[in-house]
N, C-alpha and C positions, 0 to 999 in steps of 0.2 A: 648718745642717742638711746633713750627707753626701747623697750623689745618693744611696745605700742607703735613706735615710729619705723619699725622693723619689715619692709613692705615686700610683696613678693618677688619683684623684681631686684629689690636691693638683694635676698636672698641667694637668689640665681646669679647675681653680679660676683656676688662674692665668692660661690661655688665656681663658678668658672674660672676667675683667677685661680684658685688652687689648684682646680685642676690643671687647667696649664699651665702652672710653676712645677708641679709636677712630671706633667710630660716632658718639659722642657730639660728638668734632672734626667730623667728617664732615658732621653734621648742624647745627653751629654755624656751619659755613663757609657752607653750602647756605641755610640762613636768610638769613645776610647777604647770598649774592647776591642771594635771592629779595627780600629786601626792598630791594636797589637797585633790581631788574629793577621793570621800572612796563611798564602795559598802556594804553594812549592811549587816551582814548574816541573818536576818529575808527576807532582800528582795528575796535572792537566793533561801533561805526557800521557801517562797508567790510566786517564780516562780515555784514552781514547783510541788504546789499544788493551785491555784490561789482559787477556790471556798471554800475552806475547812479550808484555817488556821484557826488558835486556838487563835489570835490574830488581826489579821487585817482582813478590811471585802473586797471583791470584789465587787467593787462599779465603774468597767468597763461600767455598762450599766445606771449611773444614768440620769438623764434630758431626756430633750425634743426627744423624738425617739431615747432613746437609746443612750443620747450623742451626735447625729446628729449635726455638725460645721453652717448646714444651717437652717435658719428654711423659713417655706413655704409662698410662696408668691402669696396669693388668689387673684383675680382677683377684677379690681379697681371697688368697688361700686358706691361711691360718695365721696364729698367733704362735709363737716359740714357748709359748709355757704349756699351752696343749700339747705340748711334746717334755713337757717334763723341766723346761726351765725357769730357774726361783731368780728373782734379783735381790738378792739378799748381801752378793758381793762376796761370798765365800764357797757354793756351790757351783763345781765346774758343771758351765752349761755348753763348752764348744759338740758336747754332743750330741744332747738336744738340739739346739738350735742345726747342726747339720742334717738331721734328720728331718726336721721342718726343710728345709732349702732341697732337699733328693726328695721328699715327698712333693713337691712342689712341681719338682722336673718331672718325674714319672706322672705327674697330670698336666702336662703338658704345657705348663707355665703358670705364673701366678704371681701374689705378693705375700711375703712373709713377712710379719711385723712383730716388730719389739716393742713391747710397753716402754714408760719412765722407769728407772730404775736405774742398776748394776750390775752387770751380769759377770760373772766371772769366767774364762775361757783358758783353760786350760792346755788349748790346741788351737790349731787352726780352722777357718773358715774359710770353705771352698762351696764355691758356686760353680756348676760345671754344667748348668742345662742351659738351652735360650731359652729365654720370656721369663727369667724367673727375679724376681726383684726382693733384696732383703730394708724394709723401711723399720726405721729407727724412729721416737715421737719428736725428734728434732736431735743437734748434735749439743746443748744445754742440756739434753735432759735424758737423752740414754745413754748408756754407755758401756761398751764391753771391754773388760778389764785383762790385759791377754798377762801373763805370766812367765809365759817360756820363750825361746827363741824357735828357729826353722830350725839353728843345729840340734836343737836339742829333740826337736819334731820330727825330724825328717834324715839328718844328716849332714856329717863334713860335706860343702861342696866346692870342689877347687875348680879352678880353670882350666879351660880347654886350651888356654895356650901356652900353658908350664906354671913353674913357680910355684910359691906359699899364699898366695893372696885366695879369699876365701870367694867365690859367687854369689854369696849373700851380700857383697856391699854392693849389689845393682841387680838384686833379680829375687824376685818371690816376695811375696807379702803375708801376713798374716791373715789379713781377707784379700781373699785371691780369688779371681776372676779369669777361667779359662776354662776351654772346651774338656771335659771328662775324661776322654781317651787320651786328647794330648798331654793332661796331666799327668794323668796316670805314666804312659809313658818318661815323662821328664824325671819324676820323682820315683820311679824303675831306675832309669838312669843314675841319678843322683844316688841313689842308695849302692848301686852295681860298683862306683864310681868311674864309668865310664861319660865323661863330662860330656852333655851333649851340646848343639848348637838348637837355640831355643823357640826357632820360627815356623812359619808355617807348613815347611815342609818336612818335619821329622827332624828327631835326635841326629842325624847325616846327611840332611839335605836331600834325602834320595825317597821322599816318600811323595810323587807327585806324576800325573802323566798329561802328556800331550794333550791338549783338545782343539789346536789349530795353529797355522801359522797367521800374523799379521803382518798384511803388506806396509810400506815404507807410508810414514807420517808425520806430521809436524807437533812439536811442543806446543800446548793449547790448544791441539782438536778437540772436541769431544763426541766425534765420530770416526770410525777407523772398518777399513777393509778388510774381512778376514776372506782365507782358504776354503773352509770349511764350519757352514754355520749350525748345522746339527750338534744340538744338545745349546747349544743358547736358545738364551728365552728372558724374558725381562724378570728382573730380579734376583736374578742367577748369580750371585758372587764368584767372581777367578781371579786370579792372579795372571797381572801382563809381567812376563817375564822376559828380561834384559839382559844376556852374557855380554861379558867386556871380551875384546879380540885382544892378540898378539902386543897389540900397539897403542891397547889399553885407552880407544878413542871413546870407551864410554864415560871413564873419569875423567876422562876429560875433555867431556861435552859439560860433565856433571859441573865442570868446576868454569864451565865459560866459556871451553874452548881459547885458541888463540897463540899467541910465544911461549907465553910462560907455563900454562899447563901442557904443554906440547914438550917443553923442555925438561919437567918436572919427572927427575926419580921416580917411577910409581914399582919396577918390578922389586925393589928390596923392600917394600910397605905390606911384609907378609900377615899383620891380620887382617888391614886393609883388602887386600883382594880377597882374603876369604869371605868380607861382607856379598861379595859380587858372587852369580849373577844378582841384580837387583830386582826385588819382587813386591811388586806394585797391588793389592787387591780393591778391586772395586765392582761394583755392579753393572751389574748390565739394566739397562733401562728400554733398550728398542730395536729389534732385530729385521731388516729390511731387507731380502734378500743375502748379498752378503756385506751389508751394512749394517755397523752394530754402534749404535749407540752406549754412551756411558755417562753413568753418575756424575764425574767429575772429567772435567780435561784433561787432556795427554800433561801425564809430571814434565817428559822429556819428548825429545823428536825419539823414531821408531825406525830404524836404517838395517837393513840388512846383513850387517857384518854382525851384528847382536843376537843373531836368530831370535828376533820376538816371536813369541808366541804367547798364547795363553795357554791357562791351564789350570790341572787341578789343584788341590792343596788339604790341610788338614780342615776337619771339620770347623767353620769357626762358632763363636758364640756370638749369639748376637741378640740384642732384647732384653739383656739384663742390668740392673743397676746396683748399686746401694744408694742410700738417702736418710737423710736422718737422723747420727748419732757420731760419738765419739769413740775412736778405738785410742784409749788410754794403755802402755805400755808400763809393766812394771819398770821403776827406773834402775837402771845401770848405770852405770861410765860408760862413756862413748868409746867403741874400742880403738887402739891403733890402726892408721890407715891403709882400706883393702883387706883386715883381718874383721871384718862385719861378724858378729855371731848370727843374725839375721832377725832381729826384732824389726822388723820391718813393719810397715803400714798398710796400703790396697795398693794391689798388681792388678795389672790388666794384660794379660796373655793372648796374643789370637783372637783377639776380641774384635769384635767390629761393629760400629753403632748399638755400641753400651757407654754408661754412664756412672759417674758419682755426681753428688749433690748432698749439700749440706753436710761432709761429714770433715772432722778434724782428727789427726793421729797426736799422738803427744810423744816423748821419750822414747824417739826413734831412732834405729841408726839409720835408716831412710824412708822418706814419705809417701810418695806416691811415681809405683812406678808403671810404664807402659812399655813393654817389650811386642814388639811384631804384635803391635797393636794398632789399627786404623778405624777413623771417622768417628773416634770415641770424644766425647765431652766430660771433662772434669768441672763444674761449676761450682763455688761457695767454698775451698777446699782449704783449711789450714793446718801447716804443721807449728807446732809448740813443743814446749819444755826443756829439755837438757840438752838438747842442743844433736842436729844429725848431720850427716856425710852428703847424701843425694838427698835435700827435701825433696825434689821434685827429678826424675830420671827418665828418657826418650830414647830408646836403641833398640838395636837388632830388628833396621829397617821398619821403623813404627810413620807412619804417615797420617798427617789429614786430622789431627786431632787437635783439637781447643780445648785450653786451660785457664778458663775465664773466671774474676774476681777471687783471687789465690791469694792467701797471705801465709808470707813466713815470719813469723814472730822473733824477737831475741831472743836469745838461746837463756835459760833462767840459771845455768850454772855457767862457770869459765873451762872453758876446753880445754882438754889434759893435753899432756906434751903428744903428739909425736901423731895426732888425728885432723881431719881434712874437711874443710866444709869450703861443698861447691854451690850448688845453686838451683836454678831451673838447666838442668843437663839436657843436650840433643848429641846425638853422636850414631854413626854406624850407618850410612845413608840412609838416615829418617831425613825425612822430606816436608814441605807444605804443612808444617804444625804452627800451630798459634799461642803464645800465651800473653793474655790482655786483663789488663786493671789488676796489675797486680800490685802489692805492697811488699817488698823484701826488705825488713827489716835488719836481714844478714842474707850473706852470698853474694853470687855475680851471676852473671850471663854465662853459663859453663858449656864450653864444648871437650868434647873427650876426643876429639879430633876423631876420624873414620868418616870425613867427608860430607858432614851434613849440609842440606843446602834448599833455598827454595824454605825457610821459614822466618818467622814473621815473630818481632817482640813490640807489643805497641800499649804504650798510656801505661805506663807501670812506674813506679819509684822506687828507687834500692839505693841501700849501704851496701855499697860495692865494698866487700869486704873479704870476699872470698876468692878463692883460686881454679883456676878450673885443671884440668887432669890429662888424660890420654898419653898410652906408648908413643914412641917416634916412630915406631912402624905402622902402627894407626893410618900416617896419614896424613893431608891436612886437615886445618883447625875448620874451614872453612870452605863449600862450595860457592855456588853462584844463587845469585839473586835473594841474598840473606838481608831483613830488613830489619834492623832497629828504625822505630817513630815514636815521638813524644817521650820521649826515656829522661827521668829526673833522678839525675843522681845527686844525692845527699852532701855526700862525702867528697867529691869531686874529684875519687879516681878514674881515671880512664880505663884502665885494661878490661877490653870486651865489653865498652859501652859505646864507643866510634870507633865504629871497623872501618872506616872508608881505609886507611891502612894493612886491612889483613883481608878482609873477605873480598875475594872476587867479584865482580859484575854486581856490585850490592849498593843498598844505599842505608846511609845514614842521618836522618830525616829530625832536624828537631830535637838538639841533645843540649842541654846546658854547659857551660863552660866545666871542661875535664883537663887534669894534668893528669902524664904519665908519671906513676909512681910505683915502687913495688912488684910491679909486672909488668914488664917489655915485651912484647911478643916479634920478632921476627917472621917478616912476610911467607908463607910458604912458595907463592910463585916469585916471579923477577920480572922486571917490565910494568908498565900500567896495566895495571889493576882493573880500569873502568868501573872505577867506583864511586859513589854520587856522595857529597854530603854540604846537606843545604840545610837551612835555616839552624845553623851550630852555634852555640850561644845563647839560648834563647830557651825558655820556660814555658811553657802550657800554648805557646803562642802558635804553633803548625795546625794548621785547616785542612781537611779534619785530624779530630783529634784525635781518633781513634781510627787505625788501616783498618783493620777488620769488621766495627762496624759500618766503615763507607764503603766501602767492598760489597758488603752485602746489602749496601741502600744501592748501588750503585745500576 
């Protein structure tokens, strides 16, 4: 037929078949996934009572403001070379640029920015004000080149609980993130060498007072009765604070309650108890009479043998981020393991609804860590190069925080004899943390054991390849309501990718097919476990795919 013979309804005739062979693909395809895509009946469950499962935690409100997509963009202070910094790559500028970040504080918050470039840093970078933000012109394009370690900056720092093992393989960063005073204190400490305990209440726990009792409540309110409501007020950050009694029913509430925590060893688990009392900080949002609202829901029930109260604490930081650049480490060898010289990455201290974004460490002995740190978001964050011990570390009671779109890279050198690579680490009753979409190219699922419980790994892929850590007095590996979802493992080992065998009242949601290999782990409790694990077997196929972001559709 000539295009003359070509008529308009012949042309419509013919568009329409396409188009409908099209939809017809369209919609053959859409079935197919639909009918891989499978919907768990825990989720249905968790829908319909979201705060209170007996398995998975509500972990809708972790990071920075609640989950917040944006974080806050303070008003441009200065630039670090107005302060005397060249990027030339050879000129130590860690004191420049510290001078810019204290100027910043003493005006009452701000952003400090770094051009493209290489900045050389000779020292450390301490951010110790809130509001105050260091932005970098991207992590491609700045970069600060550090040189030295913590010991070599600050001092040996050994542990508080004996031994040769150094505190640098899980604590301090080269940009570090923590309140002024409490620094200051710690790295007093540190130099004194009287090892302190790193959290909100002082080098000895004893830096905090009363400001009420809270009467008896359930895990998941997110309102609560106090004694006395003088000096609350909406906004007001405290610490709910939890002592374990005689018979030690709070670890083991923590762990599920039941036979097997009830029959569980806990008085010979001497670091373990030293994590307790446990200290929760969160906001106040709404003061009623003596009804007090909060930020986020009760982590635990609130029972009177615990003497809950609330209270004071150290000052925290709050409002600050980094963004933007590369902190590139000169490379060493990784040292033997728990002998960290301390080339660490970004620490988050005390910190609370602050932030990283976009930034990458390289040639570290560890990544990114959070100590007695809550409702902080790590976003865009990758470790690379020679390979480290903790890419990513979670303790000394750190809560509520998101570690969302993380990658750890393969390590570019082969790991020398006798050093230790674990993974995204949680341990020391840190609580309700999330880490999502991540890519682990090395490591595993690492607990240091000290009880963690109530968090959340969802939509991530790993070469499970690493080991995780923890004393036997730690503790168990494992609390209650620990959730792997969508977890694609590579390699097809198991250890610490399907807990339904280790973790308590947990579930394990969506794992592809694993063998036990190379690590065995033994149950900490005895009895069932009550522990969930559905759709095993199975690739990208669990609905939804991601816990954390249905959670917060939800």
């Amino acid at each position: 037929m000539s295009s003359a013979h070509l008529t308009r309804r012949t042309l419509l005739a013919g568009a329409t078949a396409v188009a409908l062979g099209a939809t017809t693909i369209g919609t053959t395809v859409k079935a197919a996934a639909a009918e891989q895509a499978q919907v768990p009946d825990i989720w249905r469950e968790f829908s319909r009572s979201p705060f209170t499962h007996p398995q998975i935690p509500y972990v809708g409100r972790a990071g920075h403001r609640g989950g917040a997509a944006r974080f806050p963009r303070p008003r441009h202070f200065a630039d670090v070379t107005e302060y005397g910094a060249v990027p030339d790559g050879t000129t130590d500028c860690a004191p420049a640029i510290n001078r810019a970040i204290a100027a910043a504080g003493r005006a009452g918050g701000g952003t400090v920015t770094i051009p493209p470039g290489t900045f050389r840093i000779d020292g450390l970078i301490h951010i110790g004000d809130s509001g105050v933000v260091l932005r970098g012109a991207g992590s491609g394009r700045t970069t600060l080149f550090a040189t030295k370690s913590l010991t070599e900056l600050i001092g040996v720092y050994g542990s508080r609980y004996g031994g040769d093992k150094s505190a640098w393989s899980w604590a301090g960063g080269l940009i570090w993130l923590a309140p002024r005073t409490r620094w200051d204190s710690l790295v007093a400490a540190v130099r004194s060498r009287a090892w302190p305990f790193e959290g909100w209440t002082g080098n000895k726990r004893d830096e905090w007072t009363p400001l009420t009792a809270v009467e008896p409540a359930r895990q998941g309110s997110w309102t609560i009765t106090v004694a006395d409501p003088e000096g609350l007020h909406p906004g007001r950050l405290v610490l709910l604070r939890l002592a374990d009694d005689p018979a030690h029913t709070l670890l083991q509430h923590m762990a599920g309650g039941g036979p097997g925590p009830a029959s569980y060893s806990w008085d010979d688990k001497t670091k373990l108890l030293s994590y307790v009392p446990y200290e929760w900080p969160v906001r106040v949002t709404r003061v009623r009479g003596r009804r007090v609202t909060l930020e986020r829901p009760l982590p635990l029930d609130v029972r009177p043998e615990w003497n809950p109260q609330l209270t004071t604490h150290a000052t925290e930081l709050t409002g600050s981020g980094v963004e933007g650049l590369t902190l590139e480490v000169v490379e060493t060898p990784q040292s033997p393991h728990l002998l960290d010289k301390g080339y660490n990455g970004v620490a988050l201290q005390c910190a609370y609804d602050c932030w990283v974004d976009d930034v990458t460490v390289t040639n570290v002995d560890n990544g990114f860590g959070l100590v007695a740190a809550s409702a902080c978001t790590l976003r865009r964050t990758r470790v690379a190069g020679r390979g480290s011990h903790h890419p990513y570390f979670c303790r000394e009671g750190s809560h509520d925080n998101l570690i969302e779109d993380f990658t750890i890279e393969q390590r570019t050198v082969p790991a020398p004899p006798n050093t230790q690579l674990h993974g995204i680490n949680v341990e020391g009753l840190s609580s309700y943390n999330v880490w999502s979409r991540g890519e682990m190219q090395m490591g595993t699922f690492d607990s240091h054991r000290g009880l963690p419980f109530a968090d959340v790994r969802t939509d991530i892929t790993v070469n499970n390849n690493g080991r995780h850590g923890g004393d036997a007095n730690a503790g168990p590996l494992f609390g209650a309501r620990f959730t792997h979802w969508n977890i694609r493992v590579t390699n097809g080992r198991a250890g610490l990718m399907k807990i339904d065998g280790l973790a308590p009242c947990s579930a394990t949601v969506g794992v592809n097919e694993v063998t036990e290999f190379d690590q065995i782990d033994v149950p900490d409790f005895t009895g069932d476990l009550h522990a969930r694990l559905e759709l095993y077997g199975t690739t990208d196929a669990v609905r939804p795919r991601n816990l954390y972001d249905a959670q917060r559709d939800l």
